[in-house]
Backbone bond lengths (Angstrom), bond angles and torsions (degrees), N, CA, C in turn:
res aa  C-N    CA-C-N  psi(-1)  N-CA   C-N-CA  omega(-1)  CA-C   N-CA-C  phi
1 X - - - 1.448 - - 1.528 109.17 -
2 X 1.057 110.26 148.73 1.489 99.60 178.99 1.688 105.83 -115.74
3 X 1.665 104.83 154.76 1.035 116.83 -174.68 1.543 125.60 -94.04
4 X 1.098 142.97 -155.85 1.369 142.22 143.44 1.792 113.07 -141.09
5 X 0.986 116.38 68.29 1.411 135.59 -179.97 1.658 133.02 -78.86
6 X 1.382 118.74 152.38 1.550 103.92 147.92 1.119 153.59 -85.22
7 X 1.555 142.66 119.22 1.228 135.35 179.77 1.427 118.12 -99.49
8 X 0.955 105.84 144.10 1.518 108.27 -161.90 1.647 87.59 -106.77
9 X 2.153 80.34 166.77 1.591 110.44 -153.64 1.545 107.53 -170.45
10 X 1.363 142.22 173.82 1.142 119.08 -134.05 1.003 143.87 75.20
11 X 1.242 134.92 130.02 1.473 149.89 150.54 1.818 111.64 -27.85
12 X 1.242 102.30 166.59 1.786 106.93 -172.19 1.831 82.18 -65.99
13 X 1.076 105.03 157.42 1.625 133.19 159.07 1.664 103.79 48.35
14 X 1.150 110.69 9.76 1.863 127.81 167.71 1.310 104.18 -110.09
15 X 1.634 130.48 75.85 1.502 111.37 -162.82 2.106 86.81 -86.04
16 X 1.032 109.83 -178.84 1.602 131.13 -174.08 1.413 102.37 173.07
17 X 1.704 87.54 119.94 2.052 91.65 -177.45 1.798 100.35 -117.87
18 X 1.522 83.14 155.88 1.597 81.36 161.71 1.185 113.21 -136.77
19 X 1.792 122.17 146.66 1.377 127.77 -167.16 1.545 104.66 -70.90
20 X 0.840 120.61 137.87 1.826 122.03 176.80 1.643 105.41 -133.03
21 X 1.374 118.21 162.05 1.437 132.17 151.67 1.140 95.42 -101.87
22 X 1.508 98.01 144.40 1.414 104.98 171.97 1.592 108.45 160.98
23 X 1.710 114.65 138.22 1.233 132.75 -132.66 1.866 94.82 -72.06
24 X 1.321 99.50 146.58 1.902 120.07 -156.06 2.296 84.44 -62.69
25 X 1.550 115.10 -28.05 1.220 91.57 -158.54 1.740 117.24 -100.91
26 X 1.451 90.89 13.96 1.817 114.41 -165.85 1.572 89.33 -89.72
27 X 1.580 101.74 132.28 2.035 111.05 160.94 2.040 107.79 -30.30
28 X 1.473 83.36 162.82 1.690 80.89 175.24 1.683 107.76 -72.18
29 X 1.024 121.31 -32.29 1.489 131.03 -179.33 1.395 116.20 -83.72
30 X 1.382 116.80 6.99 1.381 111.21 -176.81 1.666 115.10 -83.14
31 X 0.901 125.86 178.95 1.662 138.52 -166.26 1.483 108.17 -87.30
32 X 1.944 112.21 99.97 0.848 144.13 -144.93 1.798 105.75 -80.30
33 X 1.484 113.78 144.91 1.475 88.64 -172.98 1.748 123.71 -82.42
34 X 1.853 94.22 -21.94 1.440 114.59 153.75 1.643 116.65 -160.96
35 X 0.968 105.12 157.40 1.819 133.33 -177.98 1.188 100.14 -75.77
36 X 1.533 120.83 133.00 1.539 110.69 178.49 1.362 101.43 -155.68
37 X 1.729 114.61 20.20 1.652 110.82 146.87 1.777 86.21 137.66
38 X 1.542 93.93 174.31 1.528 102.88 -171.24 1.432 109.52 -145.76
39 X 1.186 103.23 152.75 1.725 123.12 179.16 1.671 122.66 -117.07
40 X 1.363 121.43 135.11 1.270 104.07 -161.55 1.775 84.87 -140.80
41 X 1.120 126.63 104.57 1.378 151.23 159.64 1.450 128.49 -29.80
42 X 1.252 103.67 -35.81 1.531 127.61 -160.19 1.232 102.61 -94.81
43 X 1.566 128.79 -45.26 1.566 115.79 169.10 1.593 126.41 -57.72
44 X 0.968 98.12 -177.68 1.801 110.02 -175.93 1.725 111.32 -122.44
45 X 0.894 150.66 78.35 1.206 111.41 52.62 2.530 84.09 -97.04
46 X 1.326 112.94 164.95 1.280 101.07 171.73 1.394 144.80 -64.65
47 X 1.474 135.94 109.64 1.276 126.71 -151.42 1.567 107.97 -98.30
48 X 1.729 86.76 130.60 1.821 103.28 172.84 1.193 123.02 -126.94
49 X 1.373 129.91 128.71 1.002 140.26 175.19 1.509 129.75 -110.55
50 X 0.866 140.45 122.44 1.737 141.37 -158.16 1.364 107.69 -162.75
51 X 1.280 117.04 125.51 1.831 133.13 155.65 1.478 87.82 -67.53
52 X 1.305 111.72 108.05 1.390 96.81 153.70 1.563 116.64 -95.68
53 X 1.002 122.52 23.36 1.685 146.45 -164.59 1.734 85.41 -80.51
54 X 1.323 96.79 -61.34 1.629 104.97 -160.38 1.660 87.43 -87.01
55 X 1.146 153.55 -93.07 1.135 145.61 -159.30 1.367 98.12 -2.80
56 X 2.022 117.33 -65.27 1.521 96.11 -161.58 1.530 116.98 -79.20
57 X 1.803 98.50 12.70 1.705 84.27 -173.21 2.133 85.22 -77.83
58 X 0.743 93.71 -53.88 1.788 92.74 -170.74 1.247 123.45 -38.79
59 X 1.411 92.20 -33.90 1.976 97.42 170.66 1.446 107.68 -77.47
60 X 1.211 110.71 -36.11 1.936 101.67 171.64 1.174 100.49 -50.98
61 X 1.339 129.01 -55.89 1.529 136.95 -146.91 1.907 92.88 -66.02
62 X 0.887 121.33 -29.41 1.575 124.88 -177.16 1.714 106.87 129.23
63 X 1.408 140.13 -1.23 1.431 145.35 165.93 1.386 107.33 -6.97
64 X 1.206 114.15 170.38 1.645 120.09 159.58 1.672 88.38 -152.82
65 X 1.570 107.69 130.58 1.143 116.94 152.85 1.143 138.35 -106.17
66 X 1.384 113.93 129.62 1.629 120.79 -158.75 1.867 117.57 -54.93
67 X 0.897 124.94 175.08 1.428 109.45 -169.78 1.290 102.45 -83.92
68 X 1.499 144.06 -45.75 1.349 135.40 152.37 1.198 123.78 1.53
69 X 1.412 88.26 -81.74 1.717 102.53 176.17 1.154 118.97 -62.75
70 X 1.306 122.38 -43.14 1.372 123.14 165.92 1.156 110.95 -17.23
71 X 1.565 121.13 -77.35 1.358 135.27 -162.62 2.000 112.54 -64.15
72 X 1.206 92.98 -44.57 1.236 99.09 161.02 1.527 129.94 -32.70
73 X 1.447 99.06 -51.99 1.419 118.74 177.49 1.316 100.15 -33.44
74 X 1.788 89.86 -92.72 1.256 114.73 177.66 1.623 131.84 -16.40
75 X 1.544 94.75 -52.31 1.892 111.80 170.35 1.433 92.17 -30.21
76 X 1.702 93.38 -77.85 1.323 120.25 -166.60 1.777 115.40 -32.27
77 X 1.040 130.02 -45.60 1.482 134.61 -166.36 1.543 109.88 -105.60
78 X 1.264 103.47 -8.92 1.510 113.41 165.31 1.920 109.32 -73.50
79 X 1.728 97.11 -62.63 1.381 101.26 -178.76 1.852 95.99 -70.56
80 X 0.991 149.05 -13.67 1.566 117.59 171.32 1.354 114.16 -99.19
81 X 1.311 144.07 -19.16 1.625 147.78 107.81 1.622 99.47 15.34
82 X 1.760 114.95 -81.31 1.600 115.21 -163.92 1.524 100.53 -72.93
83 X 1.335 116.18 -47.83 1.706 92.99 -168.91 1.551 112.19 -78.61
84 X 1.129 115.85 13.74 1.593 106.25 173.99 1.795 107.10 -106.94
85 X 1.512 109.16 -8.83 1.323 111.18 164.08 1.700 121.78 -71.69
């Protein structure tokens, strides 16, 4: 099954993730089937980036997104929801 997860990136104690698809039984670092945006923790205010274009193609496709990301999503379509109002 494939997932839609984070893999981490960054330097020690600089974490920076990026959202990937990619199959539920592959390492977290393994070779992703696609890139579908990134989150970086460490700035102020925190920066996220996500196609959610493709996210829902993957969830059509049958995806599962992890609860992380999950929420992420959500962040995500919440904050482009207000600034497009």
């Amino acid at each position: 099954m494939v997932k839609i997860r984070l893999t981490r990136a960054g330097a020690k104690k600089r974490p920076f993730y990026r959202i990937v698809a990619i199959d539920e039984r592959k390492a977290r670092n393994s070779r992703p089937l696609e890139f579908l945006g990134t989150f970086d923790p460490k700035t102020n205010p925190e920066k996220l980036s996500v196609r959610t274009d493709a996210v829902d193609a993957w969830v059509a496709k049958g995806a599962q997104l992890s609860p992380t990301v999950k929420s992420l999503i959500r962040r995500a379509k919440r904050h482009a929801a207000t600034g497009a109002a």
